[in-house]
N, CA, C and O of each residue as an XYZ file, in Angstrom:
776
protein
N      22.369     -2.621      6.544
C      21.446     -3.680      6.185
C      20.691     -3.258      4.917
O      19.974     -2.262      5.013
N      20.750     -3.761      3.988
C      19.579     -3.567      3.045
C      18.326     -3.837      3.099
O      17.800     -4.680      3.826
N      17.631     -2.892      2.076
C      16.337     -2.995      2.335
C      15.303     -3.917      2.604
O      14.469     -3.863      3.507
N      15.481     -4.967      1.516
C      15.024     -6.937      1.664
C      15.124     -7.129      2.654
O      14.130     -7.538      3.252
N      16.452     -6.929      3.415
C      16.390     -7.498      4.921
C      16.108     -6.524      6.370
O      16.186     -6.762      7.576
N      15.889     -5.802      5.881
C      15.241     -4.440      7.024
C      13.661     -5.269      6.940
O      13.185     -5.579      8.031
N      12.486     -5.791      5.109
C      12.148     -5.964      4.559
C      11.365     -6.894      5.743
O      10.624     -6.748      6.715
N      12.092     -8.010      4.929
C      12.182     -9.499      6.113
C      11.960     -8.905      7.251
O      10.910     -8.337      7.553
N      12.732     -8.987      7.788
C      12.706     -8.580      9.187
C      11.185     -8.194      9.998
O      10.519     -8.927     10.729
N      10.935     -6.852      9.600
C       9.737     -6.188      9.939
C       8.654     -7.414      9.393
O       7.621     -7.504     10.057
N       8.813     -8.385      8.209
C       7.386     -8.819      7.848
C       7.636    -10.038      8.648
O       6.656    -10.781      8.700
N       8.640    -10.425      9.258
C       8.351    -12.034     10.066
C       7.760    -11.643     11.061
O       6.824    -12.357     11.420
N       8.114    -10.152     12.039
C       7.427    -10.034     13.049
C       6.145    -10.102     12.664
O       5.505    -10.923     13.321
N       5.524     -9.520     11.814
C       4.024     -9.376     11.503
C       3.158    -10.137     11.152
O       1.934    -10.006     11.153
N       4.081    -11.315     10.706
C       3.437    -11.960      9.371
C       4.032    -13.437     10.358
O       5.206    -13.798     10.274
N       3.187    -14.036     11.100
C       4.388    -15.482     11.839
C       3.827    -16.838     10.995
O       3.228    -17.716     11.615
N       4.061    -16.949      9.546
C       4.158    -18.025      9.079
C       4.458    -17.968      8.385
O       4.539    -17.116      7.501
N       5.007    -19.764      8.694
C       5.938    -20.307      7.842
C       6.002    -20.247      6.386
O       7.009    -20.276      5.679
N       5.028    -20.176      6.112
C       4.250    -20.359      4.324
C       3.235    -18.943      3.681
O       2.287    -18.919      2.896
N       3.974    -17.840      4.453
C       3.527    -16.418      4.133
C       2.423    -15.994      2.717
O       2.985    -16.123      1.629
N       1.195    -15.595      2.668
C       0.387    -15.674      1.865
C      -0.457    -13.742      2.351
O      -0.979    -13.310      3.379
N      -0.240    -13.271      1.299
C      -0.097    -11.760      1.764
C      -1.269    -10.969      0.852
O      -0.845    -11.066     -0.300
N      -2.180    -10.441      0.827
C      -2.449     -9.669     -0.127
C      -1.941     -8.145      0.096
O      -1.784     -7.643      1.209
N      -1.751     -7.608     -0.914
C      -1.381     -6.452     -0.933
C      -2.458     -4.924     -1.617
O      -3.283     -5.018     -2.526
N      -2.127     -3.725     -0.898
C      -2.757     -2.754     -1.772
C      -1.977     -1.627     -2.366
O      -1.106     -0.902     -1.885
N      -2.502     -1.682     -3.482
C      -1.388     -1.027     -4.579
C      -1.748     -0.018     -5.279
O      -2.496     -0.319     -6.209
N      -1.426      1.358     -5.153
C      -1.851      2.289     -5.962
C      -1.660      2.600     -7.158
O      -2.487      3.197     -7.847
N      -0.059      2.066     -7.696
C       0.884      2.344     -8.622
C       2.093      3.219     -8.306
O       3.055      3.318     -9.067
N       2.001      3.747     -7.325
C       2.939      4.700     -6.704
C       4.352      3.925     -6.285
O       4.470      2.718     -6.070
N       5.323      4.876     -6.232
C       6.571      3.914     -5.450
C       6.348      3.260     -4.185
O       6.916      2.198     -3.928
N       5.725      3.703     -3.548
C       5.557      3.222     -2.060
C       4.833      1.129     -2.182
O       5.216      0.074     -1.675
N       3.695      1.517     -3.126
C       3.508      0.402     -3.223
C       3.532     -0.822     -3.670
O       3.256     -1.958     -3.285
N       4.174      0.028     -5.120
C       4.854     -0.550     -6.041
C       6.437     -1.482     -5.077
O       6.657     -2.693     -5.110
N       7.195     -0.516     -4.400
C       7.916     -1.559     -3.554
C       7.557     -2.409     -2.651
O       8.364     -3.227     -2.208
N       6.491     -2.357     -2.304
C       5.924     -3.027     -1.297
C       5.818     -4.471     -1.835
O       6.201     -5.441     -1.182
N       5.279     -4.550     -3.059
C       4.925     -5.599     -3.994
C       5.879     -6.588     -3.733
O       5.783     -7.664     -3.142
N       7.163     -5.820     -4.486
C       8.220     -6.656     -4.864
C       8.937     -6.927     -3.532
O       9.836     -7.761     -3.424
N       8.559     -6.298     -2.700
C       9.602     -6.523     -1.413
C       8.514     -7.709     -0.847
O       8.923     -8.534     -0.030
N       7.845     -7.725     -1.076
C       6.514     -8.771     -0.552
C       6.720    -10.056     -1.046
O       6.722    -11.033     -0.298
N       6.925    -10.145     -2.474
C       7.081    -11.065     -3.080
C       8.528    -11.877     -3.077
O       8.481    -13.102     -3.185
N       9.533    -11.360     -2.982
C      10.580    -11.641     -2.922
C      10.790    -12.381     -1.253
O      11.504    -13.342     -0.968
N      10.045    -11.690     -0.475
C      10.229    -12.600      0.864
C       9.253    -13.556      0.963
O       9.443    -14.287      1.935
N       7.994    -13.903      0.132
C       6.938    -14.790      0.334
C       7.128    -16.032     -0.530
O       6.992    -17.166     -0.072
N       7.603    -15.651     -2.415
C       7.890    -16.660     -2.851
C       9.038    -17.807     -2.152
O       8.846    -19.003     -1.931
N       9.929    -17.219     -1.969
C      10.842    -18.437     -1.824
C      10.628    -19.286     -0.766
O      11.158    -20.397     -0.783
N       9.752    -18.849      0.396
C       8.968    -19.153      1.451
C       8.079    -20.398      0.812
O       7.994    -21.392      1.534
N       7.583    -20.429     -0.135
C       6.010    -21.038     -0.795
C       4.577    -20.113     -0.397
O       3.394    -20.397     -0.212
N       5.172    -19.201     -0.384
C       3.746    -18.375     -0.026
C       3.465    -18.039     -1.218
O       3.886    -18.666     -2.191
N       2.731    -17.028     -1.295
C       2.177    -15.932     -2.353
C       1.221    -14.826     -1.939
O       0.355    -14.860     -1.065
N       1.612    -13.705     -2.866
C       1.044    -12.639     -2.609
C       0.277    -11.865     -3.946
O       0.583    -12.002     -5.131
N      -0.665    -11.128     -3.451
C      -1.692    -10.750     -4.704
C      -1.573     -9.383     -4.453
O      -1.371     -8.951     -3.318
N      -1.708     -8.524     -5.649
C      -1.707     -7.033     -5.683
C      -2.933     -6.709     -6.251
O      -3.322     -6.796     -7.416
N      -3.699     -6.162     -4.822
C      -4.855     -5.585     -5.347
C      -4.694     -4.127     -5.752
O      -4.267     -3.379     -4.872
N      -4.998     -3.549     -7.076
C      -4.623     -2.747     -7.494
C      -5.993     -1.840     -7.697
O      -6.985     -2.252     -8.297
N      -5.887     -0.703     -7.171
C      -6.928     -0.006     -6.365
C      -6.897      1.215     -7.430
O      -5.929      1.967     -7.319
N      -7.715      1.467     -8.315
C      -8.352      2.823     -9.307
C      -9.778      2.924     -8.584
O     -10.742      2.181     -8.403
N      -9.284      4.651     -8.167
C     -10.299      5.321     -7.336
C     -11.054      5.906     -8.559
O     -11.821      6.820     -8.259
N     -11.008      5.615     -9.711
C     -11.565      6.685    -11.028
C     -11.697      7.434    -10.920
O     -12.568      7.721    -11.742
N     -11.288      8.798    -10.039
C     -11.163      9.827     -9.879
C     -10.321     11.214    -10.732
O     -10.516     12.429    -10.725
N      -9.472     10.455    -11.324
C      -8.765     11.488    -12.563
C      -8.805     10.865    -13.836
O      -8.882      9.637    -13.781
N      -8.773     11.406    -15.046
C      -8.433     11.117    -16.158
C      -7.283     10.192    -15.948
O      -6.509     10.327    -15.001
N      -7.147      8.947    -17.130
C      -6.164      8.438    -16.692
C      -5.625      7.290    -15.652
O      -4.634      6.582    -15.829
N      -6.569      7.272    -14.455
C      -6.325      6.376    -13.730
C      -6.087      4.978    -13.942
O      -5.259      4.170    -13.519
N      -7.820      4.907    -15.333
C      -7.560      3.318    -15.328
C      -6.089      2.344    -15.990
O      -5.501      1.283    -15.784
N      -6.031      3.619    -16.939
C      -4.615      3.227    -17.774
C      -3.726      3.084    -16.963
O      -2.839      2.254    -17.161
N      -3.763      3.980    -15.694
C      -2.020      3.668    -14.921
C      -2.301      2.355    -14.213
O      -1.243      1.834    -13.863
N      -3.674      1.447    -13.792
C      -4.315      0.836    -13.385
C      -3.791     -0.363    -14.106
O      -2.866     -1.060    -13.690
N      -4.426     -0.545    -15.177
C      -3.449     -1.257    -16.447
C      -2.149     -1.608    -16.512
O      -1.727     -2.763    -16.575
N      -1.352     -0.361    -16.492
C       0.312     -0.739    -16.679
C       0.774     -1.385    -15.284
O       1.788     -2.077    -15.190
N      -0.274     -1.017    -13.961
C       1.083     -1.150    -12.820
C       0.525     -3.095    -12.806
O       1.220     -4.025    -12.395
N      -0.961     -3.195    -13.417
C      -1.068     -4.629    -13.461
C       0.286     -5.465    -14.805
O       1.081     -6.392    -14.649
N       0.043     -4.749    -15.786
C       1.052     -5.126    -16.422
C       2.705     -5.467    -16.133
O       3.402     -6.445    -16.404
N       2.930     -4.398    -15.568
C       4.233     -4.708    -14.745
C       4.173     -5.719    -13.985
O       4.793     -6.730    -14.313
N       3.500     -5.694    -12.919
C       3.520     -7.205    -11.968
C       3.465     -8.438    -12.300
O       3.692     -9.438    -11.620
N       3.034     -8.294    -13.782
C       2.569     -9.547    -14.772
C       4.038     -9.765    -15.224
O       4.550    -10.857    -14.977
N       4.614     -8.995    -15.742
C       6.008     -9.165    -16.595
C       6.912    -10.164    -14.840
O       7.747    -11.061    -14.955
N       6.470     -9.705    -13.689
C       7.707     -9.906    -12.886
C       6.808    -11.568    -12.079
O       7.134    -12.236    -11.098
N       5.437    -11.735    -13.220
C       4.771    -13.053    -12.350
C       4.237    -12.809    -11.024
O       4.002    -13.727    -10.238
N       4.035    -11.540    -10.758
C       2.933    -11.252     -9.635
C       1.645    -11.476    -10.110
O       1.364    -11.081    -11.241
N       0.910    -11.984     -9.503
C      -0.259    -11.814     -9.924
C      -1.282    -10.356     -8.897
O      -1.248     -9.986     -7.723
N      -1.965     -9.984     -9.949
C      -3.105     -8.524    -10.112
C      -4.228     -8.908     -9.856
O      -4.490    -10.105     -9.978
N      -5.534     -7.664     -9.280
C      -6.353     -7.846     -9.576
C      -6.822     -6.425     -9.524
O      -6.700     -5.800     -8.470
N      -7.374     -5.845    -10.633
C      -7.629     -4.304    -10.380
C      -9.280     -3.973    -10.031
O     -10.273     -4.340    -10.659
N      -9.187     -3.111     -8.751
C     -10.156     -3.115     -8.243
C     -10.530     -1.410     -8.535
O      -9.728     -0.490     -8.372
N     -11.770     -1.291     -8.942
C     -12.556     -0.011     -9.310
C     -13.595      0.519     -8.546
O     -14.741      0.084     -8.437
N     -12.898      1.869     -7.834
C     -14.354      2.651     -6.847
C     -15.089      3.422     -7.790
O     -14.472      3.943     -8.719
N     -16.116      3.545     -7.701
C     -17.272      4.606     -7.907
C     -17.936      5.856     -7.023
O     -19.034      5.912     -6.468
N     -16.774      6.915     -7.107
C     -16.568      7.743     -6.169
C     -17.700      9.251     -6.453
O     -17.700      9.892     -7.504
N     -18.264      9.446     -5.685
C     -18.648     10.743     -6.601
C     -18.119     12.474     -5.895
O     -18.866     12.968     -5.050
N     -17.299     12.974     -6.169
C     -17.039     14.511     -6.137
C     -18.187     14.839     -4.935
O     -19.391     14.613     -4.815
N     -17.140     15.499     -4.110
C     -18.154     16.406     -3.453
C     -17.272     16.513     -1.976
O     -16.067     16.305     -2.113
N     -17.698     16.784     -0.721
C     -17.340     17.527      0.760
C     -16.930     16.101      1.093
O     -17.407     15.114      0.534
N     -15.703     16.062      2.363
C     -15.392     14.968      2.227
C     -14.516     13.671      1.407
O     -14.496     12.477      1.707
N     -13.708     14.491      0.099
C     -13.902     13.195     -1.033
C     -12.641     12.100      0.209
O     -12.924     10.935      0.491
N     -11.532     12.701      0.681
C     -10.197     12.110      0.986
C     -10.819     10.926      2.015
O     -10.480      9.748      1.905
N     -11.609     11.317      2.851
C     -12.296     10.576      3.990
C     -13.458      9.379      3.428
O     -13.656      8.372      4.107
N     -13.982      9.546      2.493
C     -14.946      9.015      1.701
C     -14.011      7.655      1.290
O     -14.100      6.512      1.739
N     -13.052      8.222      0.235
C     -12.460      7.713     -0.224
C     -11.745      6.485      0.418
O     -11.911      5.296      0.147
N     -10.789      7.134      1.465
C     -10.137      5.963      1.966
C     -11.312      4.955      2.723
O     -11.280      3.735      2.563
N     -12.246      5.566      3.480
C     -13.119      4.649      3.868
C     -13.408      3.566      2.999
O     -13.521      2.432      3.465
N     -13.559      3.823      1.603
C     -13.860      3.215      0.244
C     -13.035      1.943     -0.080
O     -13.390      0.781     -0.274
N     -11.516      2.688     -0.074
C     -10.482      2.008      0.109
C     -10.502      0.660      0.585
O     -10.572     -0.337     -0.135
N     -10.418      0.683      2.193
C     -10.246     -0.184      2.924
C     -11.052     -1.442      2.650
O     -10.601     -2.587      2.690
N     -12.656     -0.986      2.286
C     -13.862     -1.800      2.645
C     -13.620     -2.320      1.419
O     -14.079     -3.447      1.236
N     -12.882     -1.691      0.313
C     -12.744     -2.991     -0.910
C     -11.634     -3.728     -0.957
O     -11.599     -4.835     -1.494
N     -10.142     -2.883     -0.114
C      -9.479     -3.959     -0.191
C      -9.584     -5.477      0.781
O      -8.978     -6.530      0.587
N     -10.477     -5.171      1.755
C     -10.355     -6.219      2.746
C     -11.345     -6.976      2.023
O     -11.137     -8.180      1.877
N     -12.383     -6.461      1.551
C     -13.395     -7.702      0.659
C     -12.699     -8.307     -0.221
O     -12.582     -9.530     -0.139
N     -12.121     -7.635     -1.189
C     -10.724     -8.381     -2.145
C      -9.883     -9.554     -1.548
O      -9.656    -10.643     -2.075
N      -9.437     -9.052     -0.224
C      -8.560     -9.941      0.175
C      -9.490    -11.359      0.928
O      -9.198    -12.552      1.003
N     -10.412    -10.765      1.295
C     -11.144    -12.135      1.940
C     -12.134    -13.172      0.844
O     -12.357    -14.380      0.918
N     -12.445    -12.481      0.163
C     -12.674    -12.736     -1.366
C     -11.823    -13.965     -2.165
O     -12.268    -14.921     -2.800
N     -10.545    -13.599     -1.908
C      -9.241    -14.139     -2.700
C      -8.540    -15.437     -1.618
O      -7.671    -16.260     -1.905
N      -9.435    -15.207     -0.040
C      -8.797    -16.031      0.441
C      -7.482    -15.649      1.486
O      -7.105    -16.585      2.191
N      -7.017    -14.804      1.581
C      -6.233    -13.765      2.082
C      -6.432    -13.083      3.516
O      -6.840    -11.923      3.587
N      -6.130    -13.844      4.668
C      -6.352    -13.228      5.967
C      -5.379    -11.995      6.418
O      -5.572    -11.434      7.497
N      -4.211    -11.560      5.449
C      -3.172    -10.020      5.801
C      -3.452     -9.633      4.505
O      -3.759    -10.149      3.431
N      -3.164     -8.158      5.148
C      -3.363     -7.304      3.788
C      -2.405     -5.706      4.481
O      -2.572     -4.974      5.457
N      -1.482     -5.757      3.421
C      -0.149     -5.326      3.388
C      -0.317     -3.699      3.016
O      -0.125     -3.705      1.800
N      -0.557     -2.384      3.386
C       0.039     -1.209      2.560
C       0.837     -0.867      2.588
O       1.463     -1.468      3.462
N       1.536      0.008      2.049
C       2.652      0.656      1.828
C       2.609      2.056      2.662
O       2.698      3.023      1.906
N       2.521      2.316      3.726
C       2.600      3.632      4.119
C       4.095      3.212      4.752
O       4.454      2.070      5.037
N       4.869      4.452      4.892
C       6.471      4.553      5.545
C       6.471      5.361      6.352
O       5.476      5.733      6.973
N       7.577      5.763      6.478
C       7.958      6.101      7.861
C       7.842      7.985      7.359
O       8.096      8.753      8.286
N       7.575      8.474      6.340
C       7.110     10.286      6.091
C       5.764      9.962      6.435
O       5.494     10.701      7.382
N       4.646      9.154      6.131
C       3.740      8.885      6.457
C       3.377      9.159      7.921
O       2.474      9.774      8.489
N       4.453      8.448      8.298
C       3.600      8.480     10.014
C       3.773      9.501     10.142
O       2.780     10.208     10.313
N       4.938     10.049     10.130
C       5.552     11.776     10.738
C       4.582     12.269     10.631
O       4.074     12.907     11.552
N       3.848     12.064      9.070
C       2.736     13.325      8.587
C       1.221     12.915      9.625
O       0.358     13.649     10.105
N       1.392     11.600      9.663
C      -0.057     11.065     10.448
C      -0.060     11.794     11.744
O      -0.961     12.522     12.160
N       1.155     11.481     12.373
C       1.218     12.092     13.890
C       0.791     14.064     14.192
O       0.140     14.597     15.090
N       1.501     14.646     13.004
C       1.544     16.016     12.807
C       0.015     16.305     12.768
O      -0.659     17.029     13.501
N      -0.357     15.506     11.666
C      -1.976     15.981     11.504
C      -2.866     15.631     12.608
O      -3.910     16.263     12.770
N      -2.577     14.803     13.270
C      -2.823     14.364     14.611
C      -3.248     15.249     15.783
O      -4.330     15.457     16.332
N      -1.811     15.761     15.991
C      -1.192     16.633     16.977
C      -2.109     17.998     16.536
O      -2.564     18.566     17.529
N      -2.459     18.619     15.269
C      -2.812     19.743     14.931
C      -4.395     19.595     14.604
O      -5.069     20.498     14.107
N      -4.762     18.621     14.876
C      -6.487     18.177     15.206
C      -6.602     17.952     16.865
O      -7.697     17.755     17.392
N      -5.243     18.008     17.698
C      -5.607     17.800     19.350
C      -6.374     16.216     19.668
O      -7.074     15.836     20.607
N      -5.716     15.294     18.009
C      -6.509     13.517     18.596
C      -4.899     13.085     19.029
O      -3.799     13.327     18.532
N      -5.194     12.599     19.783
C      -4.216     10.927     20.375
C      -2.737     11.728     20.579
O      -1.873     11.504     19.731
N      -2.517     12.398     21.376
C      -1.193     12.849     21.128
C      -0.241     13.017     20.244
O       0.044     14.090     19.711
N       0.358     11.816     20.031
C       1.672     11.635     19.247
C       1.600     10.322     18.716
O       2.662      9.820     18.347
N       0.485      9.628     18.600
C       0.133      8.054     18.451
C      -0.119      8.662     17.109
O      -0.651      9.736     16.828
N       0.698      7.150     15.866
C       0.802      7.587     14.735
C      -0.148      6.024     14.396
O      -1.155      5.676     15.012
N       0.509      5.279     13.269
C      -0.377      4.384     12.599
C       0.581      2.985     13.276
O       1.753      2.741     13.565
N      -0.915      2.223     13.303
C      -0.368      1.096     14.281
C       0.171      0.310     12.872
O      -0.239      0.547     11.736
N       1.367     -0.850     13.320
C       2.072     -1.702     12.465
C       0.999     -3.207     12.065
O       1.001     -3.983     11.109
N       0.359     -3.132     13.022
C      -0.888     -4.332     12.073
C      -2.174     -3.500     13.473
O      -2.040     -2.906     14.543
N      -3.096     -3.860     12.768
C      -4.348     -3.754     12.774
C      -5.608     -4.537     12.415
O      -5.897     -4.406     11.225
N      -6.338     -5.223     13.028
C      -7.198     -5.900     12.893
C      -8.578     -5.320     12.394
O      -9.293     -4.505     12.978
N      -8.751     -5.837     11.365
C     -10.129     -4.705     11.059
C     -10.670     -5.407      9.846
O      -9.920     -5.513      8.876
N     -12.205     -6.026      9.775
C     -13.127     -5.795      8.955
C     -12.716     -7.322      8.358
O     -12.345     -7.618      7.222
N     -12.962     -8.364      9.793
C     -12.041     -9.905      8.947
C     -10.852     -9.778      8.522
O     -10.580    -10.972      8.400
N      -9.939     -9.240      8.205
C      -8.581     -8.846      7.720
C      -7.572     -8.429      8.839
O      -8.066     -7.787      9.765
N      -6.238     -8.697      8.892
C      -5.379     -7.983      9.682
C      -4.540     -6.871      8.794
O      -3.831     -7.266      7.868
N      -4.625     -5.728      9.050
C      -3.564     -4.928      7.846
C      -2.146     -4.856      8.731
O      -1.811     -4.825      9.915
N      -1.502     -4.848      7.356
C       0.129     -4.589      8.154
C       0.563     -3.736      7.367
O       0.193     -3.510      6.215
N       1.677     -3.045      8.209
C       2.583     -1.871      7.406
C       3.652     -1.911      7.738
O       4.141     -0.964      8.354
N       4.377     -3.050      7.430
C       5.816     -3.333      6.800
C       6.923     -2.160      6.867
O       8.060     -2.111      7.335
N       6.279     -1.442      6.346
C       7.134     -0.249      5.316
C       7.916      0.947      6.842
O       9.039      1.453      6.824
N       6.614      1.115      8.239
C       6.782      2.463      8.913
C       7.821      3.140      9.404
O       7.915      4.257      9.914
N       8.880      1.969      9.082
C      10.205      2.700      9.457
C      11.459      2.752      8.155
O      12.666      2.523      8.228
N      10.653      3.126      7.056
C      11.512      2.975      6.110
C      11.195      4.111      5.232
O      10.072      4.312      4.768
N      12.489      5.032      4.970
C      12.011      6.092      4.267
C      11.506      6.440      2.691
O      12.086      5.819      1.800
N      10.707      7.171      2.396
C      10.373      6.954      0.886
C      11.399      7.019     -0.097
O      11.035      6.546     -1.173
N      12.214      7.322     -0.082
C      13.565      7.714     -0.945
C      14.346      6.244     -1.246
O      14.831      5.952     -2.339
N      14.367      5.298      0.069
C      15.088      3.957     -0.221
C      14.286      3.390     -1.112
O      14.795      2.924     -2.131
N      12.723      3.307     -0.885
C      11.500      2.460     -1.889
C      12.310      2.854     -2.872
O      13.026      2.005     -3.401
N      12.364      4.411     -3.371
C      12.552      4.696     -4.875
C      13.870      4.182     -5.153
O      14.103      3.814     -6.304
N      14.638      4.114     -4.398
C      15.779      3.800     -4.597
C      16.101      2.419     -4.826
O      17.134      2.184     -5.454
N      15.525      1.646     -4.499
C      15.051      0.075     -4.457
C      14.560     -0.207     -5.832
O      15.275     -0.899     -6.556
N      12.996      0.414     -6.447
C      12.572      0.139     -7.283
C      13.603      0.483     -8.821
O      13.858     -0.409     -9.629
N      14.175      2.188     -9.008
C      15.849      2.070     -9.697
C      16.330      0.658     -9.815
O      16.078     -0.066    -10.779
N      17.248      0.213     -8.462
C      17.664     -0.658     -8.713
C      17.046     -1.999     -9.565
O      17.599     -2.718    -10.397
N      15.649     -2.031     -9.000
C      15.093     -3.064    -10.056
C      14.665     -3.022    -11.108
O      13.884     -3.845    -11.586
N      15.104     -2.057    -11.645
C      14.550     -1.573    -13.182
C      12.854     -1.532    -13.120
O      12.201     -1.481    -14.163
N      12.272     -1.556    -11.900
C      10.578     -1.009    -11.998
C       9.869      0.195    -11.674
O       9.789      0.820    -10.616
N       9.162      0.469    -13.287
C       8.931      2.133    -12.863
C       7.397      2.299    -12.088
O       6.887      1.254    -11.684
N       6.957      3.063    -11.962
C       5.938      3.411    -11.068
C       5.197      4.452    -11.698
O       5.565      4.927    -12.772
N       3.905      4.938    -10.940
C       2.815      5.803    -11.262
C       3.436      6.785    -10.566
O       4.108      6.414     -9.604
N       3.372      8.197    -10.860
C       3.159      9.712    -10.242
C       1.969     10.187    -10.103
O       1.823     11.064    -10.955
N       0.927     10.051     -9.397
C      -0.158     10.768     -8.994
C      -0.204     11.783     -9.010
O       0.000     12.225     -7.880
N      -0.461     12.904    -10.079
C      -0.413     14.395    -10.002
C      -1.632     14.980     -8.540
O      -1.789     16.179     -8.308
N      -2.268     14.005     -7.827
C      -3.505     14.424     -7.023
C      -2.287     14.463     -5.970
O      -2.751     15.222     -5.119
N      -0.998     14.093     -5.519
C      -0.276     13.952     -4.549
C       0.286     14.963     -4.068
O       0.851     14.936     -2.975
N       0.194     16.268     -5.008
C       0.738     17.572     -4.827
C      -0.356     18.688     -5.382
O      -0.166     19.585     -6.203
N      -1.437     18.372     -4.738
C      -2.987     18.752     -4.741
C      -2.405     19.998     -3.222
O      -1.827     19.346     -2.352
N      -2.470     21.008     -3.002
C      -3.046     21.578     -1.937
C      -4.102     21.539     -1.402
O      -4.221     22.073     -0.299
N      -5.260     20.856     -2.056
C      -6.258     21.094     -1.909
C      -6.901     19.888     -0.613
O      -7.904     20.017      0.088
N      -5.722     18.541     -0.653
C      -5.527     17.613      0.155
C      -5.032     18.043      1.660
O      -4.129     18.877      1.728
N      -5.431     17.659      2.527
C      -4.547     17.830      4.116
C      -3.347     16.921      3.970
O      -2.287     17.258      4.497
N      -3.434     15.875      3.341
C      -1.918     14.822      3.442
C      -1.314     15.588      2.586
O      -0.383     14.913      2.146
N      -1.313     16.872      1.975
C      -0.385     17.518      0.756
C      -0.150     18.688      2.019
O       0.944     18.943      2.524
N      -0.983     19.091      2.253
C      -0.612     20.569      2.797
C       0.259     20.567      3.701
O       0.631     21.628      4.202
């Protein structure tokens, strides 16, 4: 089965309408960067639509620019963007801070925009790693990340959890769309790196 329809599949269960209307959160990375297009490709022809909220944590040199291009790209393919900017400050905590940060702007974005789902890109190395870190903190057994989630007016879904990161990249190749490399992704200094 290809990916579109592995794609499909997972988003009808999640997603039960007819006229699919999705927001999405987008780092620039492959993961989400496919998410986009795999989003869009099953929502347009539907009459839906989907928005890429495009999330600069301003945290490295650089961000806003990759911030820029991955809006640019979505523009060339008629997605529509909206780049959203945290004001993070350094210090104990940043990863936990952060995503907390995350969430509370993408779900305002999306309810903002009109948008009752809101789509990430985590896959199926993700969970492995969720469950591991899990298991080695002694929380929830072996319970990894739920496939939708209700939280904060918003439902999030994750499409992606049984799909490995290598097909995304392999997907996005095929579509001639390139993506961001996060040099913070091979940080030791992160628990999702270590």
């Amino acid at each position: 089965m290809l990916l579109n329809e592995v794609f499909a599949a997972a988003l009808s269960r999640l997603l039960p309408h007819s006229t699919p209307r999705l927001a999405l959160g987008v780092s620039g990375g492959a993961d989400s960067t496919a998410l986009v297009l795999l989003a869009d490709e099953y929502c347009r022809p539907r009459g839906g639509a989907v928005l890429a909220l495009i999330l600069d944590h301003g945290l490295r040199a650089g961000s806003a620019a990759e911030a820029q291009l991955t809006a640019s790209r979505l523009a060339q393919r008629g997605i529509a963007a909206k780049i959203i900017t945290l004001a993070l400050a350094p210090g104990p905590g940043l990863q936990a801070r952060a995503r907390e940060a995350r969430h509370a702007a993408l779900a305002e974005a999306a309810r903002q925009a009109g948008f009752l789902y809101l789509a990430l890109g985590h896959h199926a190395a993700d969970q492995r790693e969720t469950v591991a870190m899990r298991a080695a903190r002694g929380e929830g057994g072996v319970e990894g990340m739920a496939a939708w989630t209700a939280r904060r007016d918003v439902v999030l879904l994750r499409p992606l959890l049984r799909t490995e990161p290598e097909h995304l990249r392999a997907y996005l190749t095929d579509q001639g769309m390139g993506w961001v490399e996060d040099p913070s992704n091979l940080s030791r200094r992160f628990e999702r790196v270590r």
